[in-house]
N, C-alpha and C positions, 0 to 999 in steps of 0.2 A: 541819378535821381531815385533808385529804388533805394538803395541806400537809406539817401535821406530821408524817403517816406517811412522806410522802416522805424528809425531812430525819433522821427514824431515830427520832420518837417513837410510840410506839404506846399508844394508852388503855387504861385498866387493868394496863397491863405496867409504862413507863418513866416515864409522864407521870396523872395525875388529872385530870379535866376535873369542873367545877362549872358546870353550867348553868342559868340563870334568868332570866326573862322577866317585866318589870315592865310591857307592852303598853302604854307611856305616863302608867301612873300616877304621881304624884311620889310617894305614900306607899308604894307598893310599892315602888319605888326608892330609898327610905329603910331600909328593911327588907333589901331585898338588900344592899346598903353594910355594914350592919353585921353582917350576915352574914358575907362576906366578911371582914371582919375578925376576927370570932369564930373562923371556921376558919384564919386565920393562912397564908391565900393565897397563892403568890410572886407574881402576876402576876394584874390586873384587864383583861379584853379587853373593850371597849362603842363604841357609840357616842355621838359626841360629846353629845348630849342628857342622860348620865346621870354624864360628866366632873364638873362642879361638885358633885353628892350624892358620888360615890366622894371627891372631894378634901377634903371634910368629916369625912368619916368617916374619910380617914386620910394620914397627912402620909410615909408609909412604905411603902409597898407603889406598885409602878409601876403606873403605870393606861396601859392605849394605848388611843386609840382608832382604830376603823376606819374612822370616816366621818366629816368634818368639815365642816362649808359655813362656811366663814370664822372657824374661831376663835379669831382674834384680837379680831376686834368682838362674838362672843359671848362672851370673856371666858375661853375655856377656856385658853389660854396666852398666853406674853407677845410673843413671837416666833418668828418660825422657826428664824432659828439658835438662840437659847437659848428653847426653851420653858416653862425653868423649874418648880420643883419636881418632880414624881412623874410629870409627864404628858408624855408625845411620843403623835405618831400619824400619821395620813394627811389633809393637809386637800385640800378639793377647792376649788383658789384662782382656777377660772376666776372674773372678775369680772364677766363677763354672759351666766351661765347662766339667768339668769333671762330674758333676751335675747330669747337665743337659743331658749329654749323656748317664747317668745312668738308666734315669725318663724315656728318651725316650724308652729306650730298654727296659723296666720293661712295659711301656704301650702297646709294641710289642708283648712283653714273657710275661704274666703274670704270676704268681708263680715262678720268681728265686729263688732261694735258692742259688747254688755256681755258681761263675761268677769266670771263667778263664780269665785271663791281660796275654796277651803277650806283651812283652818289650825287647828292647835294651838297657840292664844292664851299656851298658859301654858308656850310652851317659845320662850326667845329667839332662838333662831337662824330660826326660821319665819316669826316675825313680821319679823326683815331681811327674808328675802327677800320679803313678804309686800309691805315698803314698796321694793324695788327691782321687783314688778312695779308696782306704782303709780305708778311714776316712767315706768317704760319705754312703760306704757298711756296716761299723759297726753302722749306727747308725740307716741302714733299717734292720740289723740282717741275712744280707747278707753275706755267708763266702768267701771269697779270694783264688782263687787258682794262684798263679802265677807263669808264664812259663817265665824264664829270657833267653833271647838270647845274645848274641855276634856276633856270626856269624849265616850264612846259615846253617851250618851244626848242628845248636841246633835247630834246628827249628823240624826236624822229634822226634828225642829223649824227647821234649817238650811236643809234642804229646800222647807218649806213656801212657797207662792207666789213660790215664786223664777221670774224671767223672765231669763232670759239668753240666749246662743248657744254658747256652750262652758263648760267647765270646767278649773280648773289645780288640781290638787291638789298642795300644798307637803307633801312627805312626811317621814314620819316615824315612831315606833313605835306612837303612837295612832291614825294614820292608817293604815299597813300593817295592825296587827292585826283593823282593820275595812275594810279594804279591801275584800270583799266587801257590804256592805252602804252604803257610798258608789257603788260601782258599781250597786247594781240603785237607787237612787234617780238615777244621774243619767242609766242607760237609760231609766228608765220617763219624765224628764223630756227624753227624747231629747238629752242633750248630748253632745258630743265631750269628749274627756279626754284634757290630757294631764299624765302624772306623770313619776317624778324616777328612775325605772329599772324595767327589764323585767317581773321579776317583777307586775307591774300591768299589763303586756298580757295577760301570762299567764294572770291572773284576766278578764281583758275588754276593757281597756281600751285605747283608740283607737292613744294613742302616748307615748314617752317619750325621756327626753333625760337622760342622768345618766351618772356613775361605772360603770364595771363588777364588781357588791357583788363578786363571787365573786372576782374578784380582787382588791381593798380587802382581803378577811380573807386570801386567800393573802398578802400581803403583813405586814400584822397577826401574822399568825403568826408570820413570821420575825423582826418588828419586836420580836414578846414575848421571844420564846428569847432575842434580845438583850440586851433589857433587864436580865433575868435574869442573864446569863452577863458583863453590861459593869461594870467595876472605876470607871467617872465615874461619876458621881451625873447622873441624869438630863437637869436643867438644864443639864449641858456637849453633850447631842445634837442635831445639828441633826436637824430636821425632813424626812424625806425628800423627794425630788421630789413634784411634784403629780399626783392624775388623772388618767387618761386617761380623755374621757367619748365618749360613743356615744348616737343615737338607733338608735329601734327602733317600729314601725307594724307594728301587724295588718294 
């Protein structure tokens, strides 16, 4: 929103704002989509995890999103330069972020040995990164323990007799929204953590390596009034530059 006030729109005055929050459900997210449509939208702002329900819902209204972790192999566009149909956004195209968030926590913790991933099984971009730490873990001889979620309610059972030395949490809006309660399960099991941006130190957590969100949606903003305001059809815009991403340690 500051964004937009800056650029000369102001809520309630020049511009309507629709806010709604599916915390990772896909049926909530289903729900919201056609919402959206119903009220006859100009512009859908989300992240990438909720691209594929908005493109269903409708072949006509721009969707941007603000946070992308590869979506090209999650299927949300076709390319960079032409992303095709209704959808441009922000993607974050380092290719070893996963990597690199590994190196860091390993320079934190030294001696890992098993490193627990928690994930949002039912959302594909998590599960990539899910199997690029896999990749990057087998070849420091690191083993894998992975606690797959779908909902809130896998999160405690996840937990149970897990033995690890740290924790990676692959973020996202089922994981954010319970963020709090991933955090006092992997204090009380004394693990190190680290996640995918600040906001998650903020709550507790050890360290983070990611995008910087607040400026993803400042950017997002200006991405939408574009959209909006542009005479091509979507699929003619390239894709902006990439991320800039930042760690961050309590």
């Amino acid at each position: 929103m500051q964004r937009l006030r800056e650029l000369g729109w102001i809520e309630g005055r020049t511009i309507a704002m629709e806010y709604r929050f599916s915390e990772g459900n896909p049926a909530r997210q289903a729900e919201i989509a056609a919402e959206f449509v119903r009220l006859k939208v100009d512009v859908i702002v989300s992240t990438s995890i909720g691209v594929p329900t908005f493109k269903q819902a409708t072949e006509v209204i721009p969707i941007v999103f603000a946070l992308g972790a590869d979506p090209i192999r999650g299927g949300v566009i076709a390319s960079l330069a032409r992303p095709g149909g209704n959808v441009t956004g922000l993607p974050i195209l380092s290719t070893d972020i996963a990597s690199k968030r590994l190196e860091l926590l390993r320079e934190a913790v030294p001696g890992i040995r098993r490193l627990a991933v928690i994930a949002n099984a039912g959302n594909s971009q998590a599960v990539l990164e899910v199997d690029e730490i896999k990749g990057v873990a087998r070849t420091l001889g690191i083993e894998i323990a992975s606690l797959e979620i779908r909902r809130a309610q896998d999160i405690a059972p996840a937990f149970e007799a897990l033995k690890a030395d740290a924790l990676y949490v692959v973020g996202d809006a089922l994981v954010y929204s319970n963020r709090t309660r991933i955090l006092t399960f992997a204090h009380s099991a004394r693990l190190p953590t680290m996640f995918n941006n600040r906001f998650f130190i903020e709550a507790g957590g050890l360290m983070s390596y990611g995008p910087n969100y607040s400026d993803q949606f400042r950017r997002a903003a200006e991405l939408a009034l574009y959209t909006v305001a542009a005479f091509k059809p979507l699929c003619a815009c390239p894709i902006p530059n990439a991320s800039r991403l930042a760690s961050q340690a309590r």
